[in-house]
N, C-alpha and C positions, 0 to 999 in steps of 0.2 A: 812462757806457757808452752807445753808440749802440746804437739800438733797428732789428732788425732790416727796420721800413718804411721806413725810409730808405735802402734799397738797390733800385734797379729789379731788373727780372730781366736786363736784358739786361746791368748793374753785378756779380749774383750769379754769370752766365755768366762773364765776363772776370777777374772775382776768382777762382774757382774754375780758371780756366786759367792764372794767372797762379801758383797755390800748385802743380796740378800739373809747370809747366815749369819753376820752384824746387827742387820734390822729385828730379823726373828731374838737374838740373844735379848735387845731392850724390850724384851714383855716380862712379865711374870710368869713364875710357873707355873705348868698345869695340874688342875686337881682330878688325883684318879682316883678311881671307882669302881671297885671289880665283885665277883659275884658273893666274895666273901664278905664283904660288907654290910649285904643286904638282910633286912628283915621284913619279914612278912605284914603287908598294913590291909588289913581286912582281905576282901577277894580280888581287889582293883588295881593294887600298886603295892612295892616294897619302898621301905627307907631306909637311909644309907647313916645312920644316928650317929657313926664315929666320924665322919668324913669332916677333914679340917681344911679347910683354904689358903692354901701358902700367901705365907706373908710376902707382897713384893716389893722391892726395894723402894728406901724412901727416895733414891735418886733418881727415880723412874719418873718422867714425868707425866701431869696426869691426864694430857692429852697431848696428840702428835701437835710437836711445835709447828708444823706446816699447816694447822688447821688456824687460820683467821677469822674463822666466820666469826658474826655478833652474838653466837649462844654460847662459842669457844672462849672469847673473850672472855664474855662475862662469865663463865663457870670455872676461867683460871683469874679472876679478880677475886669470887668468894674465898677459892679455893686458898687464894696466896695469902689471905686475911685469919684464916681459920674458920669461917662460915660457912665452909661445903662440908659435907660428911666424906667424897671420896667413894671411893669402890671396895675398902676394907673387906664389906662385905660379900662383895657382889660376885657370882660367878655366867661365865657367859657360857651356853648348852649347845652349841651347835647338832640340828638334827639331820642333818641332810651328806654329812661325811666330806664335807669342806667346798659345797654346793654353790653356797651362797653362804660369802663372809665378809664381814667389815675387812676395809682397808688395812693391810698388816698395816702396822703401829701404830693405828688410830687410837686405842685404849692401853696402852702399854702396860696403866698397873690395873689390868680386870683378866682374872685368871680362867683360864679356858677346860671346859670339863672333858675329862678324858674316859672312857669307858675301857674296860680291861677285854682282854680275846673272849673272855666265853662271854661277855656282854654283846659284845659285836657278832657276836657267829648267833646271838637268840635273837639279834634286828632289835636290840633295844636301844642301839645308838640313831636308829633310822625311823624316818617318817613321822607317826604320829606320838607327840612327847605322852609323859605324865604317869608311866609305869613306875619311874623311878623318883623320890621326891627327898630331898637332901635338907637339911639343916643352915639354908643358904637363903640369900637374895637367888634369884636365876632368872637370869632374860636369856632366849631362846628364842631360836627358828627351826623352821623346816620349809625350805622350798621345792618342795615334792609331793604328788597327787595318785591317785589312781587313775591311771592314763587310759585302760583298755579294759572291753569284757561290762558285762551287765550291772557291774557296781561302779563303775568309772561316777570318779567325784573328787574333789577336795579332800584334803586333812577335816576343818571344823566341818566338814557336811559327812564325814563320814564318822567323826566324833560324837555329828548329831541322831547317828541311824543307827548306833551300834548298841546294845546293851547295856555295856558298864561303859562307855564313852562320855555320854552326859555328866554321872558320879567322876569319872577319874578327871572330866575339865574344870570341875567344881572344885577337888581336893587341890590342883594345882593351885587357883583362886586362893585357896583359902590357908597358903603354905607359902606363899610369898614367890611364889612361879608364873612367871608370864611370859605366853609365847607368840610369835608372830608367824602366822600363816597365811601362803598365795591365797585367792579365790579360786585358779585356775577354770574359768569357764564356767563358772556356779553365780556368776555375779555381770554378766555381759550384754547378751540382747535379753533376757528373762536372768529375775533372781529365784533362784531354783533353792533358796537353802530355807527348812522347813520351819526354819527356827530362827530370830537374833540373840545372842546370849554377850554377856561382859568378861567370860572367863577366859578369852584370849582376845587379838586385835588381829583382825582380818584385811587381808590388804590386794587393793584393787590391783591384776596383772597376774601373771606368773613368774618363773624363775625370776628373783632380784628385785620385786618388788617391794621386800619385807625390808631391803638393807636401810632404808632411809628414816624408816621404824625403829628396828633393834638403835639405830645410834640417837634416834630422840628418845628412847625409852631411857639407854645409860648415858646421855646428859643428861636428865632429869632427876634420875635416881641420885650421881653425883651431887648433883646442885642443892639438896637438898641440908639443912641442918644435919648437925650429928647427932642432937637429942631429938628431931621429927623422926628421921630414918633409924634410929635405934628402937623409940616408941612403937612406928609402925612396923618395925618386921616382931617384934615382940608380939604385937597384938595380932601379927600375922594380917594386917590390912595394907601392906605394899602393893599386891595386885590392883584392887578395888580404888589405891588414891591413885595410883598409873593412870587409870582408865579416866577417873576423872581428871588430871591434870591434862591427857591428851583430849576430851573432848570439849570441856571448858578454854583449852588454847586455840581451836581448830579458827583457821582464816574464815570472818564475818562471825564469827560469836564471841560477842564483843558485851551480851549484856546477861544477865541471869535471865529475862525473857528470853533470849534467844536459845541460851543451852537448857531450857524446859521445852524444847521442840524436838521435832526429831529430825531437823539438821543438824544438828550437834550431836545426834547417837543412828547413825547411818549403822545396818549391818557391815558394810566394809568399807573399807577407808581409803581413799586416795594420798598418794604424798602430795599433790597438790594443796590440797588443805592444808598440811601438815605447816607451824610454825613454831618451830625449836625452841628459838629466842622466847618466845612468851611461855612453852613448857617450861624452861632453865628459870624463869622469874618467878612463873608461879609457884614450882616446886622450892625456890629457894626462901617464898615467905611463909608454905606453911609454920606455925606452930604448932609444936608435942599438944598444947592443950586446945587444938580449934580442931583436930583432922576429923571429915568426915567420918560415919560411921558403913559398915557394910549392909547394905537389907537384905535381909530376910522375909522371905513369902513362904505363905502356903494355900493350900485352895481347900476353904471351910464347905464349899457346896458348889455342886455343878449339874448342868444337862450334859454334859460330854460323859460318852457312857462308855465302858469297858467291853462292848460288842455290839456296834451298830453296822447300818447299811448293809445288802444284800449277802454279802463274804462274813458280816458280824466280827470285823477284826475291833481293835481298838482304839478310841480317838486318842487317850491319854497315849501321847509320843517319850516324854520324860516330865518327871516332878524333882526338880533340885532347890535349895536354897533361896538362891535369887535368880534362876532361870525355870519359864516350865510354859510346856508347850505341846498343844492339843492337834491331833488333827480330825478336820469337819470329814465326818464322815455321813452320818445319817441325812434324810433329808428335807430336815425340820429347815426354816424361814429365821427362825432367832433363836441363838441359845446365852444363856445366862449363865455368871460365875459369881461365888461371894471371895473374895480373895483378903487374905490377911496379912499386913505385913507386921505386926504387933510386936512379935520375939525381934524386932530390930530395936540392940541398944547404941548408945553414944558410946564410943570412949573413955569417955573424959566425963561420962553420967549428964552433960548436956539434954534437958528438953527437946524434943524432935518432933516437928511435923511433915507432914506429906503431902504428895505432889503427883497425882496420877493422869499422864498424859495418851493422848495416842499419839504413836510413834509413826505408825506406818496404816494406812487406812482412811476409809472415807470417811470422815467427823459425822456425818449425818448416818451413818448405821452402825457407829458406836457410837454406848453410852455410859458415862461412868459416874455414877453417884456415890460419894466417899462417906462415911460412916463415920461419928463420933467429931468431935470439938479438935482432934490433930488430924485427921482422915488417914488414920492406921489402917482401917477397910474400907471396901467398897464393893458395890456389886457393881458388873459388868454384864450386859447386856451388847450381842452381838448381830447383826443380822445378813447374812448372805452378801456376800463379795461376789461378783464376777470379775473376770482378769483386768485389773487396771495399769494406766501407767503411773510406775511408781514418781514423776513430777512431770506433770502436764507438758514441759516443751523436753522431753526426752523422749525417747521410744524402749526405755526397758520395763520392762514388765514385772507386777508380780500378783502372786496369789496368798498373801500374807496379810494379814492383821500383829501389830505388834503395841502394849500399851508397857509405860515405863513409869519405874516408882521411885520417885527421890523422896529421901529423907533431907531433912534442911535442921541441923543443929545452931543456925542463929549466926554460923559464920560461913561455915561451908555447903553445898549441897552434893549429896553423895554420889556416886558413879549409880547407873538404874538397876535394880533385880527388871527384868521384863517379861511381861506374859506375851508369849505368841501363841496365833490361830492358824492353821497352815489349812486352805482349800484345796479341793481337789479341781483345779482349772481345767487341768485336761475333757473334764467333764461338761458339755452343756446342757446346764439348767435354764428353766423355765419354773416361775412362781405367780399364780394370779389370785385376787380375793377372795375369799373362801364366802360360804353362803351368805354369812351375815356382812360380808363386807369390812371387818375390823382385822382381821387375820388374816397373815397370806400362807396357803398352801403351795404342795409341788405339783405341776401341770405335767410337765415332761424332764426325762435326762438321758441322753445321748454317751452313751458310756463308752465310745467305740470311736479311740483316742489312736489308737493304729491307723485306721480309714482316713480322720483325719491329720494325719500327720503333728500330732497334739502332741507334749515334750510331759511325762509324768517321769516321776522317778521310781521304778519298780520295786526301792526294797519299800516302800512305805504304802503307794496305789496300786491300781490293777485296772486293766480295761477290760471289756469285752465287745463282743461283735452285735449287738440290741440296743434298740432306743426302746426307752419305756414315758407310754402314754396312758395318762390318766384319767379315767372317767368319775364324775361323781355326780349322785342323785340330789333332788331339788334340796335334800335338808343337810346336804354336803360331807355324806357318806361316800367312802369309795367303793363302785358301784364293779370295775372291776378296770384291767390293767391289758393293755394294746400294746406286746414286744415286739417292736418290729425289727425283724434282720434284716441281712443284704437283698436276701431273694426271699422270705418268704413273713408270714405275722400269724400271732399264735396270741389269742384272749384268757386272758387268767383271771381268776376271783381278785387275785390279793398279790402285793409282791411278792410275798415268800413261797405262791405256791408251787412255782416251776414241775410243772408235769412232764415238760419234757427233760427225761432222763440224760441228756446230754449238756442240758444245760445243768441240774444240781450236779453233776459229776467236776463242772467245769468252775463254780463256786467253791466247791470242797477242796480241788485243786488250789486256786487260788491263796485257800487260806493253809495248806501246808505249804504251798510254795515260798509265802513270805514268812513263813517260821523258817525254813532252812534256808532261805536266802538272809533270812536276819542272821541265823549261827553262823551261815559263810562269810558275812562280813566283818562278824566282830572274830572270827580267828585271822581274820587278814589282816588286820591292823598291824 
């Protein structure tokens, strides 16, 4: 055995480079992507229709032999049998420019996506995915945020704030693209994201927290049949059975009661939960003819109105497929939705009924009464949240309502379409009996969330510097409105009547402000 002084250092440098350009050569190769490829897919994103996936050698093998764990195991037992489908398919999207990456040789035959220079020089290699949309399986990350400056957020929260963000999270969804994003600080002591949506997988932490993810996503995907995973990326439902194999696996959901909770469909996810071993088995029993179906929602009738509260912005935040989310802005006590999930079909033409939960929220001021002999719809009936913690022995906060819709075709139940209610917390409200005693009205709202050091997110809320107090006569008219500022209080008929010219200068403001803070954030993407 040679003795390790026998190697200089500048011998230990060029051996060590010599093992790392060894280790790089047992991958596959990478699939590139460049501007010529691209076609135009409505206003949201292009696709890349010629883009082929190098075939990788069949002596590759299909995971680092150094990986023993119990989900590696078992996904080179299918594998060596002919029971795995493999990664033929699959391509892996790095968004972050080499940020955060699985383990070199962890996946040797899954081929790594490459963007061409004038891709790279337009930031389409970087940050937030789904401009680009290939003809592929794609599992993808980005461990990267907007760190600084008045929009500072997340990836999914700033996906959730931006114009065409909600659409282009959806098209990824519904093209066999799933991506994994940090929370970076949107998910900590308060959960600040306005919305929970299924069209990517959000993960508790920052840089490096998504790695533990992307590799349960592609043992999953592997593990799976060659006729399930050729079915599903056909029908374009890979996204949608992901989400459900990871939350149906998640540590303690253990029964179909349990993953009809909303422990088993958390906004964002810890790898603590996370249990590989039971993704790799579950995905390796579906059957081509049992897979889940994806839902489909839409909202038949609502009180959420297109210009309410003082500024008259709008509650409707985004309307997509299976995601769609409202924010409370006026300042009614309950409001009501009729929602439908009906245009959701099986597959496989399976029978399907439904399963509408609340996910996030206090069961006693939601209510959901399901419609018809399968509960395709329902109305939803909401009534005012104040800041709760989102589970009694924690201290994180939220101001969210989230209710979730499984379809259940008799074998599987599907990942959820979810309706979220996003409040404006930073705001304190007061609601007391109205004359008759059966209704609650608003009393008072304290809008003047600066003073108190109150966390809103400005492209969506707004504060100002007045609490407004409400008068009303014996038959429960409003008799008139008490604005009181820092230093001074000024009586008004009615809310909207602001006679003082500095205050409607400072409402009209508000509402151009968040039209070009909304255009500034979706060119930042």
């Amino acid at each position: 055995m040679k003795s390790l002084k026998m190697f200089s250092p500048r011998r230990l440098i060029a051996t060590s480079l010599a093992l790392v350009t060894s280790a790089a050569a047992l991958q596959a190769d990478p699939g590139v992507v460049t501007r010529e490829d691209l076609v135009p897919f409505g206003q949201v994103a292009w696709t890349a229709p010629n883009f082929e996936i190098p075939k990788a050698s069949p002596n590759l093998p299909i995971l680092d032999l150094t990986d023993t764990s119990p989900e590696a195991t078992l996904l080179r037992q299918l594998y060596n049998r002919g029971l795995a489908a493999g990664f033929d398919n699959v391509v892996y999207d790095n968004h972050d420019r080499g940020h955060s990456l699985p383990k070199v040789g962890s996946f040797p035959r899954v081929s790594k996506l490459v963007f061409g220079r004038e891709l790279q020089e337009l930031n389409l290699d970087y940050g937030l995915a789904g401009k680009i949309i290939l003809p592929a399986i794609v599992i993808g990350n980005s461990s990267t945020a907007i760190t600084s400056g008045q929009r500072k957020r997340s990836q999914p929260r700033l996906a959730m704030t931006t114009p065409a963000g909600p659409m282009r999270a959806f098209l990824t969804y519904v093209t066999n693209h799933l991506y994994i994003y940090p929370e970076h600080r949107d998910y900590d002591r308060q959960d600040v994201f306005p919305a929970s949506w299924p069209y990517m997988v959000i993960t508790q932490g920052s840089s490096y927290s998504d790695k533990p993810f992307i590799r349960a996503m592609l043992l999953s995907l592997a593990a799976m049949r060659p006729d399930t995973q050729k079915v599903l990326q056909d029908k374009n439902l890979i996204a949608p059975t992901l989400q459900m194999i990871l939350r149906r696996s998640l540590k303690a959901v253990y029964s179909r009661e349990a993953y009809l909770t909303g422990f088993a469909h958390p906004p964002v996810f810890s790898k603590k939960q996370l249990a590989p071993e039971r993704m790799v088995s579950l995905a390796a029993s579906l059957q081509p003819d049992q897979i889940p179906p994806m839902v489909y929602i839409e909202v038949e009738d609502e009180d959420f109105r297109t210009a309410a509260g003082l500024a008259e912005l709008s509650e409707i935040l985004f309307d997509t497929p299976s995601a769609v989310a409202r924010v409370w802005r006026g300042l009614d006590f309950t409001k009501r939705m009729v929602v439908s999930a009906g245009k959701t079909a099986d597959p496989n033409g399976h029978e399907l009924t439904f399963t509408w939960v609340v996910l996030r929220g206090d069961p006693e001021r939601v209510r959901i009464s399901p419609i018809g002999d399968k509960g395709a719809k329902a109305e939803i009936s909401v009534d005012w949240h104040d800041t709760w913690k989102v589970v009694p022995t924690t201290d994180r906060l939220s101001n969210r309502v989230d209710i979730g819709v499984f379809a259940s075709n008799g074998f599987h139940d599907s990942a959820p379409a979810i309706i979220s209610i996003g409040f404006p917390g930073h705001q304190e409200r007061t609601y007391e009996p109205d004359a008759g005693g059966q209704n609650m009205r608003i009393a008072s709202v304290n809008y003047d969330a600066t003073f108190r050091k109150s966390f809103y997110d400005p492209v969506i809320f707004w504060t100002a510097t007045w609490t407004d107090q409400m008068r009303y006569d014996d038959s429960g008219g409003l008799v008139e409105v008490e604005r009181q500022f820092r230093k001074k209080t000024q009586t008004l008929k009615n809310l909207y009547e602001m006679p003082d010219g500095q205050q409607v200068r400072y409402v009209l403001h508000e509402r151009e402000r968040h039209r070009k803070l909304k255009m500034n954030i979706g060119a930042a993407e």
